[in-house]
N, C-alpha and C positions, 0 to 999 in steps of 0.2 A: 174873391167871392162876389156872387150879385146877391139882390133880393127878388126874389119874383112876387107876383101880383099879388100871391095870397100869404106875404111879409114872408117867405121863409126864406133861410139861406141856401145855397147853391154853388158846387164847386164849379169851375169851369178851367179848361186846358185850351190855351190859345194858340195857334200857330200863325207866325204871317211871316211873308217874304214879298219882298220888294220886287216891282217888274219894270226892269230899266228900258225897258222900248216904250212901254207908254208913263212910263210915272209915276204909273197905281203904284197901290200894296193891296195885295192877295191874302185875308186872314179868315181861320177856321175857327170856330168854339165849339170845344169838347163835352160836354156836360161829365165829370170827375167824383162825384158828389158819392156816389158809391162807392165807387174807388176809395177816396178819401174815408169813408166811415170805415171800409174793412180793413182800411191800414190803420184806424187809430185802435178798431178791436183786437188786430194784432199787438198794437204795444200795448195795450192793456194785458190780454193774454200772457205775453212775453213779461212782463212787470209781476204778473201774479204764479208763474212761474218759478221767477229767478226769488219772487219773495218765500214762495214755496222750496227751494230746494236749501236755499239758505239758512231756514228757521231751524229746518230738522235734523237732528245730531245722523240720523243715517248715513252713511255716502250713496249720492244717486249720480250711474254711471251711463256714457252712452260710448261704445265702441265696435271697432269693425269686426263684423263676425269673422274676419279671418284671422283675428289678434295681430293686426300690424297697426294699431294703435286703438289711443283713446281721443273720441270726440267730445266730450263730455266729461268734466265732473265735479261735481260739488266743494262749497268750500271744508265741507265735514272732512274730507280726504286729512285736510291737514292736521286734525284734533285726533282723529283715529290713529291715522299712520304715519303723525308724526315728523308726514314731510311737505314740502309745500307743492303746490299746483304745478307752479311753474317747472319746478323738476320732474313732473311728469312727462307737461311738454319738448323736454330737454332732452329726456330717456323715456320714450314709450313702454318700456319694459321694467324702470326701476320698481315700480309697485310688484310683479313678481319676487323680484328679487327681495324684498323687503319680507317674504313671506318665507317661512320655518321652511328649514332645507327637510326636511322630514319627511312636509304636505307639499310642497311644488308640483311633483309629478302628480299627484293626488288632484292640486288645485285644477293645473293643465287639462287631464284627462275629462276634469265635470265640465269647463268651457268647451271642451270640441263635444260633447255631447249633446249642451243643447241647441246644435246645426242640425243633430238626426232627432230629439227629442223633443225640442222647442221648448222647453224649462229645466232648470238643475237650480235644488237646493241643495248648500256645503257649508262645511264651518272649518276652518284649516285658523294655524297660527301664524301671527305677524311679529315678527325682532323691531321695535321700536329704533331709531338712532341710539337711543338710552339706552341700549340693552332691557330695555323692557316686552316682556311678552304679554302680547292680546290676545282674545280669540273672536274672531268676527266670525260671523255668519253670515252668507249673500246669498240674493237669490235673483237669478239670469235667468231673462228670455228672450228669444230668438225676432227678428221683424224680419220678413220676407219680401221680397219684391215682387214686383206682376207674372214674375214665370215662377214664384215659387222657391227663388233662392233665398238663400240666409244673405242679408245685406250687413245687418247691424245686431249688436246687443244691447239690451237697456237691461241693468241693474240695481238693485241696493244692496248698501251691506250694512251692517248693524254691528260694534263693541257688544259684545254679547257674556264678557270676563264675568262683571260680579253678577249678572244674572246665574251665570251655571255657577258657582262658588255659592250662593244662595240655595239654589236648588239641590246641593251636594250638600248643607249644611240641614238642610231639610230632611234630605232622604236619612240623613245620618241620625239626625231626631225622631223622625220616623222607627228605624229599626231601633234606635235605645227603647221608645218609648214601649214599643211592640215586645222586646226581650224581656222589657220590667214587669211588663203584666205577665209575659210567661211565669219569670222568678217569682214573683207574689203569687201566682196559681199555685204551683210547685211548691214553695215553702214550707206551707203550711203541713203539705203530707210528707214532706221528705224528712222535715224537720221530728216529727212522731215517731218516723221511724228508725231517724238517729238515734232519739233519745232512749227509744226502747235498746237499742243496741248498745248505748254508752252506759244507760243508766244500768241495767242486770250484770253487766261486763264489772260496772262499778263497785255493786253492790256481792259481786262475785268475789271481789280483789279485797273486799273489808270483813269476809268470812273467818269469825273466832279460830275456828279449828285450823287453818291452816294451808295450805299449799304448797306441793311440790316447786321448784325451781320453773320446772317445763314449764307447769302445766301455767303460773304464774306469768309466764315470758310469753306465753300465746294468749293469755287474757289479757296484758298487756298492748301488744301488738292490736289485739281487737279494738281496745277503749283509744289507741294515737290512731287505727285508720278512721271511726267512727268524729272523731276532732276535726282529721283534715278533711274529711267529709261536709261537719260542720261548717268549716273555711270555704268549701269550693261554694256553699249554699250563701255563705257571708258575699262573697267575693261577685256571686251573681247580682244579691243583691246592691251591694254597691256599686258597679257600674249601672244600676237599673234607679238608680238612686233613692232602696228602699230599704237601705241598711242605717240602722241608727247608728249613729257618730256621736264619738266622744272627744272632742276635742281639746287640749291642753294646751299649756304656755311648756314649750319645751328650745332645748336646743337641738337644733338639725344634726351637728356632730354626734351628742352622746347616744342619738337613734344608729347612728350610720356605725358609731364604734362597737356598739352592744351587741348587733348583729354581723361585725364584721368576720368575726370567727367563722359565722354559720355559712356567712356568702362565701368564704373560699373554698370553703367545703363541699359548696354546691358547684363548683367550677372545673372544670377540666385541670389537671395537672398542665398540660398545655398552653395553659392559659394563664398569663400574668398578670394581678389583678395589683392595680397602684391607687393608693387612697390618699389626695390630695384637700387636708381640711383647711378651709383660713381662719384663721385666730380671732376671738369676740364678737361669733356672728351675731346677728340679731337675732332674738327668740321667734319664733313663730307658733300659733295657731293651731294646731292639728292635732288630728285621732293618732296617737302613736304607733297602734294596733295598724291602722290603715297605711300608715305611712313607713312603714315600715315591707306590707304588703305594696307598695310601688315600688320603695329601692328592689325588693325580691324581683318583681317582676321585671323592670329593664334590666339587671343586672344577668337575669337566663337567659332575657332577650339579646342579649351583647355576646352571653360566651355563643347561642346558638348559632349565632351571626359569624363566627370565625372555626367553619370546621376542624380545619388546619393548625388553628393556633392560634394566637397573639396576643394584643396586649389590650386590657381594660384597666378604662379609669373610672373615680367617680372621685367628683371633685366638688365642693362647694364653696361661695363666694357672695361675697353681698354687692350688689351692680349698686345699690343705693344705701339709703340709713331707712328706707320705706320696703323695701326687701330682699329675701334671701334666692339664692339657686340656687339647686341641684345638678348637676352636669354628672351625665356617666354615656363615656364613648366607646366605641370597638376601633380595631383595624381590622372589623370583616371587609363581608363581601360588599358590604352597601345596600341602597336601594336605588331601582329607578323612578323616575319621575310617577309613575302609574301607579307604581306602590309605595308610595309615600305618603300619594292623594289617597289612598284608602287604608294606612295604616291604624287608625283609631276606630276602625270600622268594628261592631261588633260582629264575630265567626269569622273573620278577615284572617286568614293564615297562608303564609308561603311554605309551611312543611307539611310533612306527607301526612297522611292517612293513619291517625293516631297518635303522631305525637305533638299535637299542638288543639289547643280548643278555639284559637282566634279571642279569645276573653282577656289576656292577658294586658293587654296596651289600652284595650276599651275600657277595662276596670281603670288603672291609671288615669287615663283620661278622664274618667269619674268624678274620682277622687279628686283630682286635680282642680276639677272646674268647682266641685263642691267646695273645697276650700277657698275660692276666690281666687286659684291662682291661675296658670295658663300654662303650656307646654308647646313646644316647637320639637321641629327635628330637624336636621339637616344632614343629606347623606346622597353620594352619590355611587355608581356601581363601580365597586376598586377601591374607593376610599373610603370605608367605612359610614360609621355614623356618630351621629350626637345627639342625644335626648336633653333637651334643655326644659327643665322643671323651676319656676319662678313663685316664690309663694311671700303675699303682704307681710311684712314685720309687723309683731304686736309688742305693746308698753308691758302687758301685763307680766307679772313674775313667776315664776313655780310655786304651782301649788305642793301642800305640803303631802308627803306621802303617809298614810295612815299605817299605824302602829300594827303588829298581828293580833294584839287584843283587839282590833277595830275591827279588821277584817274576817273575823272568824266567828262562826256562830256562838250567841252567849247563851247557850244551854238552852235545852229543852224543856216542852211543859208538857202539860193534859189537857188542854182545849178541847172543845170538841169542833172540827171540821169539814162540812161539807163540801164535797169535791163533787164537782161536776165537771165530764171532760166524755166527749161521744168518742175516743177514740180507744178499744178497750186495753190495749199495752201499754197504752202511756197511763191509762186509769188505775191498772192493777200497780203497775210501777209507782207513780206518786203514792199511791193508799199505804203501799207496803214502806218505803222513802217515810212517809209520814207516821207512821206506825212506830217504826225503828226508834222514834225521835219521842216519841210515847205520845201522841198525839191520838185522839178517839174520832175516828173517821168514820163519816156515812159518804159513800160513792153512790153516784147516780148519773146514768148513761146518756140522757138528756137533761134539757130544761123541764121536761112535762113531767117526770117522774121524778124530778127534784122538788116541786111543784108539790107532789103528792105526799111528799114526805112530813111528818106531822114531827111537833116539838120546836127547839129553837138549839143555837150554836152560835159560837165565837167569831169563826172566819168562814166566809164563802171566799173559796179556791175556783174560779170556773174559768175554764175556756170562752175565746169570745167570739169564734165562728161557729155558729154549730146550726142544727136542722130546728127548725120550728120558731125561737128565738134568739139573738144574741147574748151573748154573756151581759151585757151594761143592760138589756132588757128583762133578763132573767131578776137582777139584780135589786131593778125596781118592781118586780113583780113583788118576791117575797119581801123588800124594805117596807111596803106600802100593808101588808100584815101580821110582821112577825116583831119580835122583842130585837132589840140592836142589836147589829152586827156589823165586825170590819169584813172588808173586800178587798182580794188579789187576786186582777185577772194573767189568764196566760194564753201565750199566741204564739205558734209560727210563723206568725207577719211579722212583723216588724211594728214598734209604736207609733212610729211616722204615719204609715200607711192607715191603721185603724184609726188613727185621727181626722187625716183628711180626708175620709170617708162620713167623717160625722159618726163613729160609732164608740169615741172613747174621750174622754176628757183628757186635755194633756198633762193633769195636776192628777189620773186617777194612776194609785200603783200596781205594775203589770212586770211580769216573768217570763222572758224572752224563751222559745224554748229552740234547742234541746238544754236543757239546765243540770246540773247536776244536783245530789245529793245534801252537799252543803252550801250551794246557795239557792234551794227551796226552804233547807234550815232557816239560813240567816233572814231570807224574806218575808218566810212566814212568821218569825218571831220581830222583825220589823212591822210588821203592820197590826201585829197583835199588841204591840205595845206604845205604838203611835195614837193619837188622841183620836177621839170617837169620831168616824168618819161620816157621818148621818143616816145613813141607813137602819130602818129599823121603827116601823110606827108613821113616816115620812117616807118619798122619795126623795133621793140626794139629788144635788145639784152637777154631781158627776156624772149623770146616765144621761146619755141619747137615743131619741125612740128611731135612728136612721136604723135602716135595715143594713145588714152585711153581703 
């Protein structure tokens, strides 16, 4: 370097050569000085490059567009795929081969593509050395040369595995949450028109005078379809997770034993059904009722799974002293990978055209996750499958079971009762229900004509969806002018659901419906003999003014 006159520096290139005839030496000075700054822009450049390809978990690719290697590639390659650089430049080709024999031809076909399209997005699978599967996603484009041909490709590619497994877990929340609002829509009216159906069936089948056999065995048949009706209405709810649960300290075995008669009966003759228990499991947690609708449920799922025949198991075991499984396998057909990824799916069915509603494994799954516990499966196509159900162990003990003096209505009184319920079959049906019981009923078809009604009464009976007002609004209407009275309200929802809406207290007591006969008894003489609930001259502190 020199300095020139106005102190700056200056590169300079010298050249000299000696001239043996006279002695001299012959030298040239270059001025370099440009030179020199676009070569240090260059490694700068190149520096913030290599710090750029380095930092970002991407792989960033440079290769010859006619795939006979790679000039380029990141150190991500090795976190991604597992394998190092240097064996790339060893095997041009190993990175193919590292890719799911599946998508190869797949992958190949999107690279010569972008020679005529000049971009191609893909997402194809990679076999780890680990036997682990990725899924990356890349995205190539073409660089051209001065006449227009395809020279090179420059790429990225992206681990893209728990992104879509996220995405899959979303979409899958997505449709529960969408079905659940369906089920809470529905409920409400499906549930009315159970009840009218179970209830007059019921009150058909308690008739003095008597019945023929037939005619007896066809009222019958009515009141067990109008039940399982009930159930399929239960069953929505709970995978939607707006079914209320009852939870217990029980044992896994004596659920599995009590219905074991019933499951072989649901089972193809075909079908060998082996019940492996292990000795002194740990208690668990759970709705008996529910739990019991999941063994049903994989257990049709398992015979459906072996048209031909074979063997089913269901076995249970404790992996820990923190908790219990449930295992029940087929020697079906299996599943393959695609449908395995969408087995929990709700309306997700591999049979035909009626005989399956896709609810059945989504309810499960429900349930399962409701309890705190988690469920796997594993199954491949040939080798059947295995449902694996995991649910925490509790300390707590069985509770005791109540006597039949407990659980049965303790007689009848004369109250007088206001019933409010806008649905008219389920209103003429309770009134008449209530009647039977000798109870003095005023029915009224809204809130507004309940309203209008003059005098006073023991129990308000009301519905809690209705037009105009809510039932817990209705509630504090007449509290706030009338002489005291107790409150039971009754719903198609579910209590879960009118709580977290803000329209019902979780301390207020409520009548699931479709209900029968004697347990509108037992409830209403529960709450008519239960301590003054404050209503009556006050609003209570159980009413919310949220709208329904």
């Amino acid at each position: 370097r020199i300095v020139r006159k106005d102190g700056e520096y200056a590169w300079m290139l010298w050249n000299a050569r000696p001239d043996p005839v006279s002695g001299h030496v012959y030298a040239a000075a270059q001025d370099i000085t440009e030179r020199k700054r676009a070569e240090a822009a260059l490694r700068e450049s190149e520096q913030r490059f290599t710090e750029l390809v380095t930092s970002i978990p991407e792989v960033f690719f440079i290769a010859h567009a006619d795939l006979g290697g790679t000039i380029y590639i990141s150190p991500a390659y090795e976190k991604i795929w597992g394998r190092s650089c240097q064996s790339l430049c060893d095997d041009p080709r190993s990175w193919l081969e590292a890719v799911h024999e599946d998508d190869r031809v797949r992958v190949l076909e999107g690279l010569e593509r972008v020679n005529r399209e000049g971009r191609v997005e893909h997402e194809f699978r990679i076999v780890r050395p680990d036997g682990e599967v990725r899924l990356v996603q890349e995205l190539v484009t073409v660089v051209l040369d001065e006449q227009g041909r395809p020279t090179r490709h420059v790429g990225i590619g992206a681990d893209v595995t728990e992104q879509r497994q996220l995405e899959r877990q979303l979409q899958h929340a997505g449709k529960l949450d969408a079905v659940g609002q369906l089920a809470g829509g529905i409920a409400h009216d499906f549930n009315n028109i159970l009840m009218g159906i179970a209830g007059y069936t019921e009150l058909a089948l308690a008739r003095p005078d008597g019945l023929d056999d037939e005619l007896r065995s066809d009222l019958e048949q009515i009141l067990g379809g109008a039940r399982r009706a009930g159930a399929l209405t239960r069953q929505l709810l709970t995978f939607a997770r707006r079914e209320v649960a009852s939870p217990q300290s029980l044992d896994l075995n004596d659920v599995i034993e009590g219905v074991g008669t019933f499951l072989r009966g649901a089972i193809r003759e075909d079908v060998s059904v082996v019940v492996e228990l292990a000795a002194e499991l740990p208690r668990v947690k759970v709705d008996p009722h529910q739990l019991e609708q999941v063994l049903m449920n994989l257990v049709l799922n398992a015979g459906d799974a072996m048209p031909e025949g074979g063997i089913l198991t269901v076995r249970t075991l404790a992996p820990s002293a923190d908790e219990v499984a449930l295992l029940v396998s087929d020697s079906g057909v299996g599943m393959s990978e695609q449908i395995r990824a969408r087995v929990f799916e709700p309306f997700f069915t591999t049979k035909e055209v009626g005989k399956g509603t896709g609810l059945g494994l989504s309810t499960v799954y429900g349930i399962v996750e409701e309890c705190g516990g988690r469920i796997a499966v594993e199954s491949e196509p040939g080798n059947g499958s295995i449902f694996t159900i995991t649910l925490p162990a509790t300390d707590e003990s069985a509770e005791p079971t109540p006597s039949a003096d407990e659980v049965s209505p303790r007689g009848a009184g004369n109250e007088r009762i206001l019933l409010v319920e806008d649905d008219e079959l389920v209103r003429r049906l309770t009134c008449e229900m209530l009647e039977l019981e000798g109870y003095r009923v005023c029915a009224a078809a809204s809130p507004l004509e309940a309203l209008g009604y003059e005098g006073a009464w023991d129990l308000l009976l009301t519905d809690i969806v209705m037009p105009e007002m809510n039932g817990p609004q209705l509630a504090a209407r007449l509290g706030a002018e009338r002489p005291p009275f107790q409150v039971l309200f009754t719903s198609g929802y579910c209590g879960d659901t009118m709580v977290e809406r803000g329209a019902l207290d979780p301390s207020a007591p409520l009548l699931q419906k479709p209900f029968s006969k004697a347990e509108l008894a037992r409830m209403v003489r529960d709450v008519l003999d239960a301590p003054p609930s404050g209503y009556g001259r006050r609003t209570s502190t159980l009413v919310s003014s949220a709208p329904v």
